[in-house]
C-alpha positions in Angstrom: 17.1 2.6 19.5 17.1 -0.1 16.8 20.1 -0.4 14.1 19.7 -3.2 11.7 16.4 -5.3 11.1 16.6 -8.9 10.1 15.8 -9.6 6.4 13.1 -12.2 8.2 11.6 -9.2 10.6 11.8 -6.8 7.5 9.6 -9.0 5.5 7.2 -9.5 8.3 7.0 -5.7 8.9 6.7 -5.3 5.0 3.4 -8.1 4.9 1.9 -6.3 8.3 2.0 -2.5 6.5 0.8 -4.2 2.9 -2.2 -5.6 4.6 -3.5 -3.3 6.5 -2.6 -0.5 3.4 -4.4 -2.5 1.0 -7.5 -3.9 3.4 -8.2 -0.5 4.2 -8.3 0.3 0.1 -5.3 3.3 0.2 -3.3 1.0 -2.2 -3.1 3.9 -4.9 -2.5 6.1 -2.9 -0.1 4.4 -0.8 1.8 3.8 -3.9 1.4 6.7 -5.3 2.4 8.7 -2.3 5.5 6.2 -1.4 6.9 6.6 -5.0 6.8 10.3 -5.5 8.7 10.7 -1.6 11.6 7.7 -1.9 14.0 9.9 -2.5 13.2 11.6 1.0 12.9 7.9 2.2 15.9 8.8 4.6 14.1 11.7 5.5 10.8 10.1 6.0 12.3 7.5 8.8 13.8 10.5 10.8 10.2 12.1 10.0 8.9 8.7 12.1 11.5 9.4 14.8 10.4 12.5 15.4 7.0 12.0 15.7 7.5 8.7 17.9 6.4 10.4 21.1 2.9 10.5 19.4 3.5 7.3 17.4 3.9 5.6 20.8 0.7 6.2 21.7 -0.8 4.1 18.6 1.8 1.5 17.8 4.2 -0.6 19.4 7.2 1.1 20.2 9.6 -1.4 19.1 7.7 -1.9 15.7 7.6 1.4 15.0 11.6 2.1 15.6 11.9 -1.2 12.7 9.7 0.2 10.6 11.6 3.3 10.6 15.1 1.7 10.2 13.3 -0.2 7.3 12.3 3.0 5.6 16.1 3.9 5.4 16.9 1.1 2.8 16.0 1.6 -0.7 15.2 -1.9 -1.6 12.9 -2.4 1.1 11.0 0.6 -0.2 11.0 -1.0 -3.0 9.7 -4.3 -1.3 6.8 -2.4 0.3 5.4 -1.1 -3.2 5.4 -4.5 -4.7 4.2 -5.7 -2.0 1.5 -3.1 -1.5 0.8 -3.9 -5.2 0.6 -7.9 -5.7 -2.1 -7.9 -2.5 -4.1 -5.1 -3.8 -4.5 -7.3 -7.3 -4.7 -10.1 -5.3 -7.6 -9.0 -3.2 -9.8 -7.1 -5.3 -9.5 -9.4 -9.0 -12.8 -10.6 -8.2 -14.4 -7.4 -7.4 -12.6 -5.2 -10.3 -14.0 -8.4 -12.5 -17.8 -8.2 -11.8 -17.2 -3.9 -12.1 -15.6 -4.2 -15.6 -19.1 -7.6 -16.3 -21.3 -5.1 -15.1 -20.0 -1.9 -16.8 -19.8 -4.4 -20.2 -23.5 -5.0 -19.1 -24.6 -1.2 -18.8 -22.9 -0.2 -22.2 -25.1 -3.3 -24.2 -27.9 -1.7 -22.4 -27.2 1.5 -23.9 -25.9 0.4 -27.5 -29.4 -2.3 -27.7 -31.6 1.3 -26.3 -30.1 3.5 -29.3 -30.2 0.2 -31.6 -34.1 -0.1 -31.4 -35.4 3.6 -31.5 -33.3 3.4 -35.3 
């Protein structure tokens, strides 16, 4: 069993979950779900421990045991969210930019419709 992560394997672990949280587009959830549970953030890692016989199955068994250890600390929960946050912004600004063009778009649309029939 693992008992202290490095602060250079914590950020690692930290980038790893971020990425695949926020490629697989559960950032607001993730965030969401990770905020209202951090004060159970103790409980969550012995939650991870528990279900490790399963867990083992999907993940690497070593990465899993750091992950959970990393889970314990507060300010590493902390890390996750911002992280978890900053990519999601960083890899959707294009996308959320051509939504908000093409919803500006639609509403002209609408506004120019109502405009002529005046």
């Amino acid at each position: 069993m693992i008992i202290e992560v490095s602060q250079e394997r914590s950020v690692e672990l930290i980038e790893k979950a971020s990425q695949y949280i926020v490629k697989h587009r559960m950032a607001a959830p993730a965030i969401m779900t990770i905020e209202s549970l951090r004060p159970l953030a103790r409980i969550g890692s012995q939650v991870i421990y528990f279900f490790s016989p399963f867990i083992e199955t999907l993940f690497n068994t070593k990465e899993h045991q750091e992950f959970a250890v990393l889970l314990e600390k507060e300010d590493s929960v902390k890390l996750l969210i911002d992280r978890i946050d900053d990519l999601d912004v960083e890899m959707h600004r294009e996308e959320r930019e051509q939504n908000r063009l093409r919803r500006k778009r639609r509403m002209n649309k609408f506004k120019n419709f109502f405009k002529k029939k005046s």
